[in-house]
VOGU-3710 file (C-alpha; in Angstrom, 3 decimals, decimal comma):
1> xxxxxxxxxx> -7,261/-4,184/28,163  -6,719/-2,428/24,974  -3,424/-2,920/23,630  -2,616/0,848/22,994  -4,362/1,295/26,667  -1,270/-1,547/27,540  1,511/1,485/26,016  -0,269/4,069/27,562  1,600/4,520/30,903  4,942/5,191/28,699
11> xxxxxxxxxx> 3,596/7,086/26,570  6,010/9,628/27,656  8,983/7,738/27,386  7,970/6,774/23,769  9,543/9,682/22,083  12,798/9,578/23,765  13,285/6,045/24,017  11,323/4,314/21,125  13,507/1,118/21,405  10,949/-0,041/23,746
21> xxxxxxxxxx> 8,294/-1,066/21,264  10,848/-3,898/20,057  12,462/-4,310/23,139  11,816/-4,986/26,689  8,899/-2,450/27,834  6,330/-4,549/26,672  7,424/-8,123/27,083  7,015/-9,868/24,185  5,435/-12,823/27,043  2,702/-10,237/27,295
31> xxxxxxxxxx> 1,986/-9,707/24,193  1,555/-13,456/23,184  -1,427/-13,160/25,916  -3,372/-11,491/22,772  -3,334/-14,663/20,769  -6,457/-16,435/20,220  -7,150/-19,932/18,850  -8,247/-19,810/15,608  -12,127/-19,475/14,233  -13,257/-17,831/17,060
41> xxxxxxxxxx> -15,054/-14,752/15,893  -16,628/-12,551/18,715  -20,145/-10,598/17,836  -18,716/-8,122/20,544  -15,359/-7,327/18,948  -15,670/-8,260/15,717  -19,995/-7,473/14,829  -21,386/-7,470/10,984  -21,598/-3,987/9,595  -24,666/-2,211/9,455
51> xxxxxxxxxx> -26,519/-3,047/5,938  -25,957/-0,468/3,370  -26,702/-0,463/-0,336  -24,218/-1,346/-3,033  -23,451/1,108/-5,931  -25,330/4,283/-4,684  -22,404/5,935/-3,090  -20,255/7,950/-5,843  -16,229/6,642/-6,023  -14,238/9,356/-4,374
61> xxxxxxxxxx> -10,795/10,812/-6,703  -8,146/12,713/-4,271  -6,624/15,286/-6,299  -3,376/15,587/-6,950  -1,325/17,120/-4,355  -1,134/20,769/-4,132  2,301/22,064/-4,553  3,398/25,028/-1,663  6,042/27,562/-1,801  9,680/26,717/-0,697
71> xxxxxxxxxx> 9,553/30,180/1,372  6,445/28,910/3,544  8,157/26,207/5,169  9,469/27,128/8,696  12,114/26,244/9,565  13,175/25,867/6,134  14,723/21,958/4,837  17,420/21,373/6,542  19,870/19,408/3,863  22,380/17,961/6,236
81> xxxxxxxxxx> 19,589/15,830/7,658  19,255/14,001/3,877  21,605/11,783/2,104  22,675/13,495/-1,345  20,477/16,615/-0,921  21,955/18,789/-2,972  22,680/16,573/-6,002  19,199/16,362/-6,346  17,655/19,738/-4,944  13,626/19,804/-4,760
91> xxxxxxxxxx> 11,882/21,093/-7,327  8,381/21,075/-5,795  7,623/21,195/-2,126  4,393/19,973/-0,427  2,573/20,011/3,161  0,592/17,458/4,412  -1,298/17,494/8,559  -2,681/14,593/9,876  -5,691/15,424/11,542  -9,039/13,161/12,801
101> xxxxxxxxxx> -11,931/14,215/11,865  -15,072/12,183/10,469  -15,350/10,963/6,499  -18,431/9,393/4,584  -17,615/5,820/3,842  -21,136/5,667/3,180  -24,190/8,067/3,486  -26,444/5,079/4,940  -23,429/4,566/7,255  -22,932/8,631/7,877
111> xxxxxxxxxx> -26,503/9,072/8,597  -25,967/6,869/11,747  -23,296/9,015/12,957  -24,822/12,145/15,384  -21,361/13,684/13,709  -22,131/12,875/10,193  -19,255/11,077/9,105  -17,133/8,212/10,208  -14,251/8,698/12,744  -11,174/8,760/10,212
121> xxxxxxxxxx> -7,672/9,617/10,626  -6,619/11,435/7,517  -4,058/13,619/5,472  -5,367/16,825/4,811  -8,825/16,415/6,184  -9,244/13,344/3,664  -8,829/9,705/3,216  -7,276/8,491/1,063  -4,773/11,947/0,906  -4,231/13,553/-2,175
131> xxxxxxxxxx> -2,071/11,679/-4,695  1,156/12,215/-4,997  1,791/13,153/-8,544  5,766/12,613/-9,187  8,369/13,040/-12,278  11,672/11,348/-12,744  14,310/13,889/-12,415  11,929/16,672/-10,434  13,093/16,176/-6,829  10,059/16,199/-4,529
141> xxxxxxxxxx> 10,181/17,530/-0,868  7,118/16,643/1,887  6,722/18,258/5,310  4,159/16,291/6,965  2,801/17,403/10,511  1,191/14,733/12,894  -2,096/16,947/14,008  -3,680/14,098/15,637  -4,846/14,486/19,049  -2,737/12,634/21,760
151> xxxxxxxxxx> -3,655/9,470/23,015  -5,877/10,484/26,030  -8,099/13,085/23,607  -8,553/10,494/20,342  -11,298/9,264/19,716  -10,134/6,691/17,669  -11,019/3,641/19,739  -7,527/1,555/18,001  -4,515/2,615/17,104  -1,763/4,901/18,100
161> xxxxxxxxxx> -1,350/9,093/17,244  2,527/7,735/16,427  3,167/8,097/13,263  6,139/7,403/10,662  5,108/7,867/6,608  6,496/5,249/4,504  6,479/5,666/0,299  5,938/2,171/-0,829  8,234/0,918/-2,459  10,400/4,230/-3,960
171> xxxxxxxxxx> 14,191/4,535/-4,287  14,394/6,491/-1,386  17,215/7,587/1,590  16,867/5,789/4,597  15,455/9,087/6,710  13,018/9,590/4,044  11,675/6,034/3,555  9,085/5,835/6,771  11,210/3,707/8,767  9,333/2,367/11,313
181> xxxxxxxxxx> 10,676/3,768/14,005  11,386/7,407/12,512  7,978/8,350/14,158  6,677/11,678/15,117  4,479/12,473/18,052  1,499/14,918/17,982  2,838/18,302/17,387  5,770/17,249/15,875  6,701/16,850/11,988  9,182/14,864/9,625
191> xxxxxxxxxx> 10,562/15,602/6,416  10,765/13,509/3,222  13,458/14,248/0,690  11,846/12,266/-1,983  15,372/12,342/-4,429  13,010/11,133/-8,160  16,343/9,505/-9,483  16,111/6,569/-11,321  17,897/3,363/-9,078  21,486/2,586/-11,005
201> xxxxxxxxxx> 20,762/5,302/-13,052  18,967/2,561/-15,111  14,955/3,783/-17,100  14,678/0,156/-16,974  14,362/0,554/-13,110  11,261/3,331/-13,085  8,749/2,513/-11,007  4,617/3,614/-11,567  2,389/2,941/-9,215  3,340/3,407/-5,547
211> xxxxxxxxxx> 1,459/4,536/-2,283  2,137/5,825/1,192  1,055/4,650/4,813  2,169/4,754/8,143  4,208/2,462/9,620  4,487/3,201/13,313  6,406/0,087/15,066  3,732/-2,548/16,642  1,197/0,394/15,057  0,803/-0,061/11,158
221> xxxxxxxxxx> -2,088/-2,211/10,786  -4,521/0,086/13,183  -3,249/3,136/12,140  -3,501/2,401/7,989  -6,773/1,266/8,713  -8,084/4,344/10,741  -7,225/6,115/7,446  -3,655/6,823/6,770  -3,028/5,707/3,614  -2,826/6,854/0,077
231> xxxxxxxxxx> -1,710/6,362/-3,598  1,704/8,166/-5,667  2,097/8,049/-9,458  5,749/8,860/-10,798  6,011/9,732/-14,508  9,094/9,310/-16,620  10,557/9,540/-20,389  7,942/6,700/-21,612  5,123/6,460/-19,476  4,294/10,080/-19,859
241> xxxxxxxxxx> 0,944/9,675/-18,249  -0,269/12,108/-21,611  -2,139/9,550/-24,135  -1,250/12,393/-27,008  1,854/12,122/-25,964  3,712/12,118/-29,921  6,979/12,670/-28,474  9,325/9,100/-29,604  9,427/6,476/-27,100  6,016/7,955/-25,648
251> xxxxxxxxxx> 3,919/4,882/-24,826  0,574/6,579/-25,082  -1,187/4,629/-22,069  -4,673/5,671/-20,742  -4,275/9,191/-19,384  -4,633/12,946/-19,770  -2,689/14,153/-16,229  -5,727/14,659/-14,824  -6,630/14,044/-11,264  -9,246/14,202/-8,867
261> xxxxxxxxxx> -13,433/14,657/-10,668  -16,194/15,784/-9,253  -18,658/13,995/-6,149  -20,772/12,425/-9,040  -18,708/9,435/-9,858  -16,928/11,313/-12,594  -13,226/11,558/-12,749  -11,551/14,206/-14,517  -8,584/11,776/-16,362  -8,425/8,361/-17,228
271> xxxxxxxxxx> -5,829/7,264/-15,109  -7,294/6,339/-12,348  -6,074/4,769/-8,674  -8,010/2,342/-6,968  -6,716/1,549/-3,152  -8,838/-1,280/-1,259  -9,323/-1,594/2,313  -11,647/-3,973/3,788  -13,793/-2,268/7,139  -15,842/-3,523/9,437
281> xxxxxxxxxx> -18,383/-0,555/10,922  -20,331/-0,764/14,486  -23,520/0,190/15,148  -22,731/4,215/15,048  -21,396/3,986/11,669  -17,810/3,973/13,113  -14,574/1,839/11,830  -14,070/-1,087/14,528  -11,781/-3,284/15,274  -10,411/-6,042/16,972
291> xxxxxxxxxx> -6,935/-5,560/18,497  -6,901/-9,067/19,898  -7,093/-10,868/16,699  -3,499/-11,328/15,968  -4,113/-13,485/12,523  -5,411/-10,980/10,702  -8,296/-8,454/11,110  -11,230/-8,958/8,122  -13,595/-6,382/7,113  -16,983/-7,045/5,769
301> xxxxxxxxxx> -17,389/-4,027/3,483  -14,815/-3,642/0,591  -14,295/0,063/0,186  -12,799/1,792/-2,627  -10,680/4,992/-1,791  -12,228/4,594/1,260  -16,055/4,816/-0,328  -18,188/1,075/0,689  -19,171/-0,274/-2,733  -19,587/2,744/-4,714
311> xxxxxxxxxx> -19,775/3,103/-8,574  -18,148/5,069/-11,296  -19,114/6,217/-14,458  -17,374/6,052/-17,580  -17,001/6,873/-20,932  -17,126/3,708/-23,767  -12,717/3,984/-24,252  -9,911/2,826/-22,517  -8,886/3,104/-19,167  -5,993/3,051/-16,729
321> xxxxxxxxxx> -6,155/1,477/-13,340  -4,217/1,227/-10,745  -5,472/-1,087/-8,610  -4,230/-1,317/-4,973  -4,601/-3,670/-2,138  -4,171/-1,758/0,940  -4,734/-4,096/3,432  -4,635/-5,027/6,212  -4,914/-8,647/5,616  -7,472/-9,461/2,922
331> xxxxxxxxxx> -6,818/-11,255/-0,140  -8,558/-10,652/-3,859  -8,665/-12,272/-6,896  -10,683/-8,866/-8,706  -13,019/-9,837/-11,805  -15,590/-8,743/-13,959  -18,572/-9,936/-12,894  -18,891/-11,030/-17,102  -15,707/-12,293/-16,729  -14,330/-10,267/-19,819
341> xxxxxxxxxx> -11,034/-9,344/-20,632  -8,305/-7,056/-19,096  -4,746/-6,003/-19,861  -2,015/-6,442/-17,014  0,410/-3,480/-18,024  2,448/-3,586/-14,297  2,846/-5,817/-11,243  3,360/-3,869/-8,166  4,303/-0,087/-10,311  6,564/-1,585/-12,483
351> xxxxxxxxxx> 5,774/-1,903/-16,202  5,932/-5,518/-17,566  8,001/-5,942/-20,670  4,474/-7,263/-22,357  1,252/-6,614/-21,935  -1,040/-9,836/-20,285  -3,741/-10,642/-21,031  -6,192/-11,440/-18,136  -9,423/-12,139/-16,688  -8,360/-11,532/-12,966
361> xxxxxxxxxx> -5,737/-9,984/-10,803  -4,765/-11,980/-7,199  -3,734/-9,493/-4,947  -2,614/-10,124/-1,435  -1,514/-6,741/0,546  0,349/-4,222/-0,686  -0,177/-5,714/-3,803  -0,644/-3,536/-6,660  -2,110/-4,584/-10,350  -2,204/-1,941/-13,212
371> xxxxxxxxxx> -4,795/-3,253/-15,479  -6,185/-1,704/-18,792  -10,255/-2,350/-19,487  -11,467/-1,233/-22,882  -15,386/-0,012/-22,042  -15,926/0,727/-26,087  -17,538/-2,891/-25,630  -20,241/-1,998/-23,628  -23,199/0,976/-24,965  -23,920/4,239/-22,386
381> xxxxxxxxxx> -26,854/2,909/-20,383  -25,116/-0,406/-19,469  -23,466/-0,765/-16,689  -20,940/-3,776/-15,630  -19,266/-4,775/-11,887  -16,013/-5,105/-10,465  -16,331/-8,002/-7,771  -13,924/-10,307/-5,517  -14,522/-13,667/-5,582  -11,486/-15,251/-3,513
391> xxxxxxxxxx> -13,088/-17,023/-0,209  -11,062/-15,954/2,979  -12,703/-16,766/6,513  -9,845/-15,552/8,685  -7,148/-13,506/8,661  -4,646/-15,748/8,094  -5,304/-16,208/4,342  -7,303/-17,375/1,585  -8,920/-20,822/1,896  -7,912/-21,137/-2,476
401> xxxxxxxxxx> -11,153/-21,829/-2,857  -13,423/-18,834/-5,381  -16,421/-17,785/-3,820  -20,043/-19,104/-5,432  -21,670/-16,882/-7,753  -24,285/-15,814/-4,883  -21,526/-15,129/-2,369  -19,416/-13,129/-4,727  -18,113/-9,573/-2,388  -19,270/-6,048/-4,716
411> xxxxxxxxxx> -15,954/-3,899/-5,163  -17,225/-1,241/-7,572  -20,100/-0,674/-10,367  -18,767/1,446/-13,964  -21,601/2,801/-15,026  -21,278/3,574/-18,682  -21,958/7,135/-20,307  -21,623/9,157/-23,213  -18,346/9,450/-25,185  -16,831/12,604/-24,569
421> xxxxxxxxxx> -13,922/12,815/-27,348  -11,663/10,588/-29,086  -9,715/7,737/-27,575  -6,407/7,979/-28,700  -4,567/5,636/-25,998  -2,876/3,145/-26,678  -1,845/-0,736/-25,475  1,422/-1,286/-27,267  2,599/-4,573/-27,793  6,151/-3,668/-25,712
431> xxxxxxxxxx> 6,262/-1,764/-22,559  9,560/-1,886/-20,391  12,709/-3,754/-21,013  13,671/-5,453/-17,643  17,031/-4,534/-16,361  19,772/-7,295/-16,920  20,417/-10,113/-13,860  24,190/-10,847/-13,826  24,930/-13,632/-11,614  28,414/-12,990/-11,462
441> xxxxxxxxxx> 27,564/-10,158/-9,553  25,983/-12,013/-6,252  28,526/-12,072/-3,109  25,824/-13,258/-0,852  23,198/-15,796/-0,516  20,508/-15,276/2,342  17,330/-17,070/3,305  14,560/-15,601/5,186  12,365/-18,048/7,321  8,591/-16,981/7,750
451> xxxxxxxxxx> 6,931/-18,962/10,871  5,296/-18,341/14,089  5,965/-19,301/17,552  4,541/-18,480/21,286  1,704/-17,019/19,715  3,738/-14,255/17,620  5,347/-14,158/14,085  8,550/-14,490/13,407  11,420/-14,107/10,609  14,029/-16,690/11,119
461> xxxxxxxxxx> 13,178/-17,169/14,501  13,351/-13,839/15,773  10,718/-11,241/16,725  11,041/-7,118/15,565  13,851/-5,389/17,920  15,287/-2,417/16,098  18,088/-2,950/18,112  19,570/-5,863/15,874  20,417/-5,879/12,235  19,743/-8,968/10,325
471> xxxxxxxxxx> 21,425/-8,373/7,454  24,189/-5,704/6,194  24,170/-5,936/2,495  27,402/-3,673/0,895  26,532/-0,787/-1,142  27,221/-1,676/-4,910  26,725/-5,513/-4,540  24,140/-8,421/-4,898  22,836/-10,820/-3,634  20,468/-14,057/-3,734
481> xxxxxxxxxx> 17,690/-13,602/-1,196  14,864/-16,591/-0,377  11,889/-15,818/0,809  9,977/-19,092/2,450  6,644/-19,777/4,389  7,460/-22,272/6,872  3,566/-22,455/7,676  1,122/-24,515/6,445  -2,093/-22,671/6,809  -0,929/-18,932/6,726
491> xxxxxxxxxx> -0,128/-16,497/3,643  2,729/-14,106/3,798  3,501/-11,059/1,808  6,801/-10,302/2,235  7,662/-6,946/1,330  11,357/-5,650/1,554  11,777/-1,992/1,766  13,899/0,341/-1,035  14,909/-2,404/-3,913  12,908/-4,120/-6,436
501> xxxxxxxxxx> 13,656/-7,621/-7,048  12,949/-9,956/-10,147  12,214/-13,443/-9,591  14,840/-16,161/-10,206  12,461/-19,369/-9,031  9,219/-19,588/-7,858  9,142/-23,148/-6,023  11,682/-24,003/-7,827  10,372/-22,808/-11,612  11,274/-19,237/-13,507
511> xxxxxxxxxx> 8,508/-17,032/-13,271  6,145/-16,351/-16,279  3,003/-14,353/-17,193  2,855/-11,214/-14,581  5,588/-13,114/-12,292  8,116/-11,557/-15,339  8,318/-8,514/-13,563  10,558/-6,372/-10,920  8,517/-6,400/-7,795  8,687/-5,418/-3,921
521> xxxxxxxxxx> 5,905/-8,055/-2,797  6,208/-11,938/-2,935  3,320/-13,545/-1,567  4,223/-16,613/-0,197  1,166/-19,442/0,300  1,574/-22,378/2,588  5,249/-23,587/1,963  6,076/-21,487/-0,658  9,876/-20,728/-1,983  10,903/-17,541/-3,723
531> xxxxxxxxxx> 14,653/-16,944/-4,573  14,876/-13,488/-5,954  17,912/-11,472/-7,285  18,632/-8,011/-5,831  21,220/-5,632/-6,219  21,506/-2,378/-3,621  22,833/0,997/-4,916  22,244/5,012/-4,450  21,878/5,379/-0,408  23,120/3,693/2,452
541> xxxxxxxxxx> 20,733/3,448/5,832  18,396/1,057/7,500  15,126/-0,675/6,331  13,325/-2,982/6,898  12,165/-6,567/5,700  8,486/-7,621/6,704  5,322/-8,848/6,272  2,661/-6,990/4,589  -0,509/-8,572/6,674  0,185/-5,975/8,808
551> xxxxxxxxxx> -1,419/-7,267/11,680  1,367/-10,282/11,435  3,894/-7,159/11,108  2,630/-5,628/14,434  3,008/-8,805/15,925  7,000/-8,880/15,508  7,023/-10,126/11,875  9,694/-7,426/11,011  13,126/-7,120/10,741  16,052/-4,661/10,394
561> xxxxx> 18,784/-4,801/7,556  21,255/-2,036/6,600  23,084/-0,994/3,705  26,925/-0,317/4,765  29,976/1,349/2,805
//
C-alpha cells in the first residue's frame, strides 16, 4: 500500500485535525512496517533511468519574481494574523499557485512522455519557481494558493497535495516561516509576511542565499521532490548584487541584478543559482519513487534547476554561484572536472569574513555553497565540467570514499563564449565581519541526540508529535546547543529553523576554513559533535529542529521548540 494511499481515508479529517500526522492516526507501529533492511534495491520501485545524453539540454534560469499590485489581492493582508506587521509594512507583494502540470527535465526524457513533459508539481507553472529577489529593509508579502488537484485526481504517483512553504533559513515570524504543520489544502491559500529586517538589528547578521520548499508534516521529502522547491536572494548595504556598484562599502561581487536568460543556456546576469536534486525517471519519462525506502531515496540523474545534466554558456569573467543542494538525501563534494580553483565567498547564504580558496564544495542537503569561478582562464570554444565525485550507495550517506575518474556523476557543462563587456567584479580580500559570541550571555545548555529506533528516526529519543515542545528558549537569551549523531553508519543534517548559529567546536576543535561562518546546517557524519552558540531575538512562535535528509524527517526525525516571552 502506498503510504499517502495509508492517509487517504482521513483525508478529510486532515484539515481540521492535523495533529494526527504526529500523533495517533497513523500509529507510529505502522509506520515502522515501511522499514527495509539495508542494500536492498528493488528494479520495480527503485529502476535505472532511461539513458539520456549529458550536456545537450540548455540550464534553465527562473526569473525573478514578478511583483503584483497590493489592490489585487482578495481579501486583502490581514495584519493581525502577523507578528509586527505594521512596523515593517510590505513594500512589494507577490502571488504564487501551485499547480501540476508536466516540465522537460530532459527532451530525450520528454519525448517519452505521450504529454510531453514530466509530471511536476510546480509554482507558477514552473520548477524551480521564480526566484525570490529580496532587499533588506523592503518588506516582502507572498500569497501563495495550493492549485494542486486533490488526492483522488493527482497524478502524482507520491506525495501529498498538503502543502506548507517554508523560506530556508530567513529571520522570519513563526506564521510566516512554513511550519510544518501550517499547511493548506487544495483550494485554500497562506500568507507570508516576509518582515526583510536584519536579526538584532545587526548587518553582520544578513543572510544571501536562501530557498523555499514545502514542508508538509510526514510530506517534505515527496513533495520537494515532485517539484516544489526554489531559490531567494536578499540584497543589503554591501552585497549590492550590482558589480558597478561605486557606492562605499559596496563589495562589487559577480552580478548585474539580472535574472532569468533565454532557453539557449544563456543567462541574462552573472549571479547565478544553482539548486540540485537528484531524480530517478521510469520508463514514461516520469519522476519515481520509492516511498518504502525510509533511509534515503537516491536519484540517478543529477539535475540542475530541475534540467538532467545540462550545460551553460559563459562569457571568459567572473561569476557568482549559488550553489544549492536540494535534496532529498544525496551528498556532493562538486569539482571541476580540471580540478582548478574556486573562491568560497558564503556557507549556507552567509558571507564568510574571507574569501577561501577551494577546489571543492561538500554539500549534504540543504546545504548551500556560494562559490566564485574566474572563466578568463579558459578561451571561447573551450568548454570545462562541473561533476560530483563523492560515492554514496544508499540513502543513508556517503561511503567517504571519491568516486574513480570513470565513475565520476556529470552536474553541468560551461561552455565558454565570447566576451561581451568588461568585467569589473570584484573578490575582495574582506567580506563580512561575523557578529560577536558573548558567553556571558548563555542561560542554557541543550544537547540534541540524533539516532534511530523501531525502524524510525529519532531526536533524543522521541519521534515528531507537534503536540510536545522540546525546547522553550526565552526571547532575548542564549544558549549552547549540541548537535550529535549517535549512529555509526548514517549522516545527519541538522537544520534548525529561524537562527543562524556559529560554531563553537567541531568534535571538540574551533572551526576553520568555511566552518568560520554563521550557518543553519551542521552535517553531522557517523558520531559527530557540534556545540554551536545561538542567540534568539525579533519574534516569538514555534519551529522546528530537524533533519534535512528529508526522508529521515518524514520518518519522525523532527521536533518542536518555541520561543516564549
Amino acid at each position: 500500500m502506498k503510504r499517502r494511499d495509508l492517509l487517504k481515508a482521513g483525508a478529510a479529517a486532515v484539515a481540521a485535525t492535523p495533529a494526527i500526522f504526529g500523533g495517533a492516526m497513523v500509529p507510529r507501529s505502522a509506520q515502522a512496517q515501511l522499514c527495509r533492511p539495508e542494500g536492498i534495491r528493488s528494479p520495480l520501485t527503485e529502476p535505472d533511468s532511461p539513458p539520456v545524453s549529458s550536456f545537450s539540454e540548455p540550464l534553465y534560469f527562473p526569473p525573478a519574481m514578478a511583483e503584483v499590485p497590493q489592490g489585487s489581492l482578495n481579501p486583502p493582508p490581514d495584519p493581525s494574523g502577523h507578528q509586527r506587521f505594521n512596523e515593517f509594512l510590505p513594500q512589494k507583494f507577490y502571488v504564487q499557485h501551485l499547480t501540476e502540470g508536466y516540465w522537460n527535465y530532459h527532451s530525450e526524457l520528454s519525448a517519452l512522455n505521450a504529454n510531453g513533459g514530466s509530471l511536476a508539481w510546480m509554482f507558477n507553472g514552473a520548477t524551480p519557481g521564480e526566484t525570490l529577489v529580496a532587499r533588506y529593509g523592503e518588506p516582502v508579502f507572498v500569497r501563495r494558493y495550493n492549485d494542486l488537484p486533490d488526492l483522488e485526481n493527482s497524478l502524482m504517483p507520491f506525495g501529498y497535495p498538503a502543502s506548507t512553504i517554508h523560506l530556508h533559513n530567513a529571520h522570519t515570524a513563526s506564521e510566516s516561516d512554513g511550519y510544518p504543520m501550517d499547511f493548506t489544502m487544495p483550494g485554500e491559500h497562506w500568507d507570508h509576511h516576509y518582515a526583510m529586517m536584519l536579526a538584532r538589528n545587526d548587518p553582520r547578521e544578513a543572510l544571501g542565499s536562501l530557498w523555499y520548499h514545502d514542508h508538509m508534516v510526514d510530506f517534505t521529502a515527496t513533495n520537494v521532490y515532485a517539484g516544489l522547491s526554489a531559490m531567494t536572494v536578499f540584497y543589503d548595504n554591501i552585497d549590492t548584487g550590482d558589480e558597478n556598484d561605486t557606492r562605499p562599502g559596496a563589495l562589487r561581487l559577480p552580478g548585474n541584478l539580472q535574472f532569468g536568460g533565454d532557453n539557449q543556456g544563456n543567462p541574462n546576469g552573472y549571479d547565478i543559482q544553482f539548486i540540485l536534486h537528484d531524480v530517478r525517471f521510469d520508463q514514461n519519462g516520469n519522476p519515481s519513487y520509492n516511498v518504502f525506502d525510509t533511509d534515503g531515496h537516491l536519484g540517478d540523474l543529477i539535475t540542475v534547476n530541475r534540467k538532467v545534466k545540462p550545460f551553460m554558456n559563459v562569457e571568459p569573467r567572473k561569476y557568482r554561484f549559488r550553489i544549492y543542494d536540494g535534496g532529498p538525501s544525496r551528498f556532493y563534494e562538486l569539482e571541476l572536472r580540471d580540478q582548478s580553483e574556486m573562491m568560497c565567498i558564503a556557507n549556507d547564504g552567509n558571507l564568510l569574513e574571507h574569501p577561501v580558496p577551494v577546489t571543492s564544495v561538500v554539500l549534504g542537503p540543504a546545504n548551500r555553497f556560494d562559490v566564485i569561478i574566474d572563466f578568463s582562464r579558459y578561451s571561447p570554444g573551450d568548454h570545462i565540467d562541473l561533476v560530483n565525485v563523492m560515492e554514496q550507495i544508499n540513502g543513508q550517506g556517503p561511503t567517504g570514499r571519491r568516486l574513480s575518474a570513470d565513475k565520476v556523476m556529470d552536474v553541468l557543462r560551461f561552455n565558454i563564449v565570447d566576451l561581451k563587456g568588461p568585467d569589473n567584479s570584484q573578490v575582495p580580500s574582506n567580506l563580512r565581519e561575523l557578529p560577536d559570541i558573548n558567553l556571558d550571555e548563555v542561560v542554557a545548555h541543550r544537547e540534541w541526540v540524533f539516532d534511530h529506533d523501531m525502524g524510525l528516526w529519532t531526536i533524543n529519543g522521541q519521534f515528531m508529535d507537534p503536540t510536545i515542545v522540546s525546547a522553550a528558549p526565552k526571547q532575548g537569551t542564549a544558549e549552547i546547543w549540541t548537535f550529535r549523531n549517535a549512529g555509526t553508519s548514517w549522516a545527519h543534517p541538522v537544520h534548525v529553523h529561524f537562527e543562524e548559529f556559529q560554531v563553537l567546536e567541531w568534535n571538540g576543535k574551533p572551526p576553520t576554513g568555511v566552518l568560520k561562518s554563521r550557518k543553519d546546517v551542521a552535517v553531522l557524519g557517523p558520531g559527530d559533535s557540534v556545540k554551536v552558540f545561538y542567540r534568539f531575538d525579533d519574534f516569538q512562535g514555534k519551529y522546528v529542529i530537524h533533519c534535512h535528509n528529508n526522508v529521515h524527517e518524514d520518518n519522525a526525525m523532527m521536533l518542536q521548540w518555541k520561543i516564549v516571552p
